[in-house]
N, CA, C and O of each residue as an XYZ file, in Angstrom:
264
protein
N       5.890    161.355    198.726
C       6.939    161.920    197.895
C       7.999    160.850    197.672
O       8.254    159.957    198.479
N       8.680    161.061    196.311
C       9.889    159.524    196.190
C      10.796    160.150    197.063
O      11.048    161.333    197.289
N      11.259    159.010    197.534
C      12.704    159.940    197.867
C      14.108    159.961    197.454
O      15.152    159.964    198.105
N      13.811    159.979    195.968
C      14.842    160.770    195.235
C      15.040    162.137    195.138
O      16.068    162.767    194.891
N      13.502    162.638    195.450
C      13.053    163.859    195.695
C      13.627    164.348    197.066
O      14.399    165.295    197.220
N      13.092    163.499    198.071
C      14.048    163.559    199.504
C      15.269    163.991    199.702
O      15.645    164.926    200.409
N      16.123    162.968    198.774
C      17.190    163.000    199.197
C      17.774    164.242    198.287
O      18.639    164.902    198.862
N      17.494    164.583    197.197
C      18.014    166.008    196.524
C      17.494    167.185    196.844
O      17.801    168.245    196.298
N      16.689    167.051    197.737
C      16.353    168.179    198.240
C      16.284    168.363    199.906
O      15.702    169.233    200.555
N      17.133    167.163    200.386
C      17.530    166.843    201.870
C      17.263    168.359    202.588
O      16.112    168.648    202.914
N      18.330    169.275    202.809
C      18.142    170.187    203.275
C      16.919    171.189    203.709
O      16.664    171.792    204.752
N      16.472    171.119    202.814
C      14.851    171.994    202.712
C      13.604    170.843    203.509
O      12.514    171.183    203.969
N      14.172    169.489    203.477
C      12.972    168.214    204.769
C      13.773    168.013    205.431
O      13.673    166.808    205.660
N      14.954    168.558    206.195
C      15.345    167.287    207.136
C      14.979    168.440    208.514
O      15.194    167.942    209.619
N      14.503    169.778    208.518
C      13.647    170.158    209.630
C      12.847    169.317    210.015
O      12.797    168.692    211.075
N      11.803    169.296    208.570
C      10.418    168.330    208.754
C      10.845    166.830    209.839
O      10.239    166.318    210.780
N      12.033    166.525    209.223
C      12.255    164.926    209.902
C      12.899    165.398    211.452
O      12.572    164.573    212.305
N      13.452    166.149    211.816
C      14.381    166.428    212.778
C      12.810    166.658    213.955
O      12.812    166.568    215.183
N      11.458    167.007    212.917
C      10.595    167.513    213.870
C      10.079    166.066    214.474
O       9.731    165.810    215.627
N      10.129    165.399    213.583
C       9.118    163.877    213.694
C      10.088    163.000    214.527
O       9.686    162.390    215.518
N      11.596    162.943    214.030
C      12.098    161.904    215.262
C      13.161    162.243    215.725
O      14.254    161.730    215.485
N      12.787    163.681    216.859
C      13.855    164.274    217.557
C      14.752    163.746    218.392
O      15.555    164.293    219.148
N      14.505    162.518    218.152
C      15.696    161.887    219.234
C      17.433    161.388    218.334
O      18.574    161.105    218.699
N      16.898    161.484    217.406
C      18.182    161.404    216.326
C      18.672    162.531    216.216
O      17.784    163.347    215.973
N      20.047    163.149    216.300
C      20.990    163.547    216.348
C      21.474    164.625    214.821
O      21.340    164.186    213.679
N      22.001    165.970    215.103
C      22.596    166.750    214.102
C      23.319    165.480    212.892
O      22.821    165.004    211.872
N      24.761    165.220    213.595
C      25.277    164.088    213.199
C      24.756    162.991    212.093
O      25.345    162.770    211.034
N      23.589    162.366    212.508
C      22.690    161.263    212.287
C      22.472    161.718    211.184
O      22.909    161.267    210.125
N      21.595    162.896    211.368
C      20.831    163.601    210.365
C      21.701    164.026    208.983
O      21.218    164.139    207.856
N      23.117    164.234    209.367
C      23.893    164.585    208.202
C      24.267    163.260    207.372
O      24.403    163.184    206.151
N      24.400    162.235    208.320
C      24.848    160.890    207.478
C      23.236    160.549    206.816
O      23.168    160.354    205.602
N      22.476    160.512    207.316
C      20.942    160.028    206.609
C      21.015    160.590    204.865
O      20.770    160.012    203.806
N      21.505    162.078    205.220
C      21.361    162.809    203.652
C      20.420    162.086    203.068
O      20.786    161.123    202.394
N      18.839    162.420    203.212
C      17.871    161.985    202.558
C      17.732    160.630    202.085
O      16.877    160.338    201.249
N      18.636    159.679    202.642
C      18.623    158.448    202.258
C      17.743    157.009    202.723
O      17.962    156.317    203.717
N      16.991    156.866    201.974
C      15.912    155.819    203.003
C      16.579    154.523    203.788
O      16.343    154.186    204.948
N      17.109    154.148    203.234
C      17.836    153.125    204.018
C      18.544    153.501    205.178
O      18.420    152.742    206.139
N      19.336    154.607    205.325
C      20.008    155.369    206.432
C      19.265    155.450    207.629
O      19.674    155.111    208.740
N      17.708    156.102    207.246
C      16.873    156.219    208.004
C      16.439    155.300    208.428
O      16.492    154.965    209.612
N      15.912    154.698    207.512
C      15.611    153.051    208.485
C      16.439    152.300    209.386
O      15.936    151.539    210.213
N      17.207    152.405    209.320
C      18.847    152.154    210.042
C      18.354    152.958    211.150
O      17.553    152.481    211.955
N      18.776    154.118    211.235
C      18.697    154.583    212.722
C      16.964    154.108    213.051
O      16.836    153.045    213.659
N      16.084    154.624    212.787
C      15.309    154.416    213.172
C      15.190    152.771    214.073
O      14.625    152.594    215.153
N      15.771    151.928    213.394
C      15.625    150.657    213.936
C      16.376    151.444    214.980
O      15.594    152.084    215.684
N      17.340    151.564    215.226
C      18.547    151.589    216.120
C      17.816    152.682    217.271
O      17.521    152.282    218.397
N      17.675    153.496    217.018
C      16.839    154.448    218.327
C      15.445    154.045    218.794
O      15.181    153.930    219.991
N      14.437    153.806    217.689
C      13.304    153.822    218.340
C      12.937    152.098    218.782
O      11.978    151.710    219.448
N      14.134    151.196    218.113
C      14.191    150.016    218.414
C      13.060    148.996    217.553
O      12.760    147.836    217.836
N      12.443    150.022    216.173
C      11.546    149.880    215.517
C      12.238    148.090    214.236
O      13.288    147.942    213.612
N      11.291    147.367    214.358
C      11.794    146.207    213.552
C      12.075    146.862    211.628
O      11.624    147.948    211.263
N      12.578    146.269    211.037
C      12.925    146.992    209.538
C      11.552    147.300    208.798
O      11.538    148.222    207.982
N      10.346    146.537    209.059
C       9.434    146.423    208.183
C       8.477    147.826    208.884
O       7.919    148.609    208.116
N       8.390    148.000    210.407
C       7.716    148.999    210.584
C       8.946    150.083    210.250
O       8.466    151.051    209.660
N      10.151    150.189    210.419
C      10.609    151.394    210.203
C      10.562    151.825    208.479
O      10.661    153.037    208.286
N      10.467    151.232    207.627
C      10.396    151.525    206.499
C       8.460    151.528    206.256
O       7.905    151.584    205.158
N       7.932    151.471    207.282
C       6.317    152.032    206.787
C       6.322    153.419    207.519
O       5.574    154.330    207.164
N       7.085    153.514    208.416
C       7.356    154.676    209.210
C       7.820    155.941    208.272
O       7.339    157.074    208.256
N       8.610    155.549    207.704
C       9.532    156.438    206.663
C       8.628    156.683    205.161
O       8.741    157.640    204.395
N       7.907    155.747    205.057
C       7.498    155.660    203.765
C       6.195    156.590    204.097
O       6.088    157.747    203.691
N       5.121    155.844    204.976
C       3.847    157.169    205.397
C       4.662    158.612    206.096
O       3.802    159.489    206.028
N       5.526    159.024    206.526
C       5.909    160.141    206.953
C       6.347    161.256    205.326
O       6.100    162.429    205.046
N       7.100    160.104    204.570
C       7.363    160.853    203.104
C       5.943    161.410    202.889
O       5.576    162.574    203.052
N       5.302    160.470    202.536
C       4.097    161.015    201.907
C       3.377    162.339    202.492
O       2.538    163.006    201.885
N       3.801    162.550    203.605
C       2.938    164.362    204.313
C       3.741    165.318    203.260
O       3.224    166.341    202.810
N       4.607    165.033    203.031
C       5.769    166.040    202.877
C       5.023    166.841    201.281
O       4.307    166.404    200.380
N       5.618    168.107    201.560
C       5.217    168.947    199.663
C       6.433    169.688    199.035
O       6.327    170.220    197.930
């Protein structure tokens, strides 16, 4: 899914994401507002993931989504 789609329709996926990387935070989750870069950001920052896997991380996880 793009995530322009993501991010305008944040609310209705960010269960989906809250399910996949529960270690990020209410908080987190409100600043992300569907934003890929945001995510990649924390993601580096929590799972300690380098930029290139966290944005394949983000990018194959979009794609489950309907």
């Amino acid at each position: 899914m793009k995530w322009d789609i993501i991010e305008g329709n944040w609310k209705q996926f960010k269960g989906k994401f809250r399910e996949k990387w529960g270690d990020l935070t209410d908080d987190e989750f409100e600043m992300i507002a569907g934003k890929k870069d945001h995510l990649v950001g924390k993601l580096q920052e929590k799972y300690g993931f380098s930029r290139d896997e966290a944005e394949k991380e983000a990018d194959d996880f979009s794609r489950t989504l309907h």
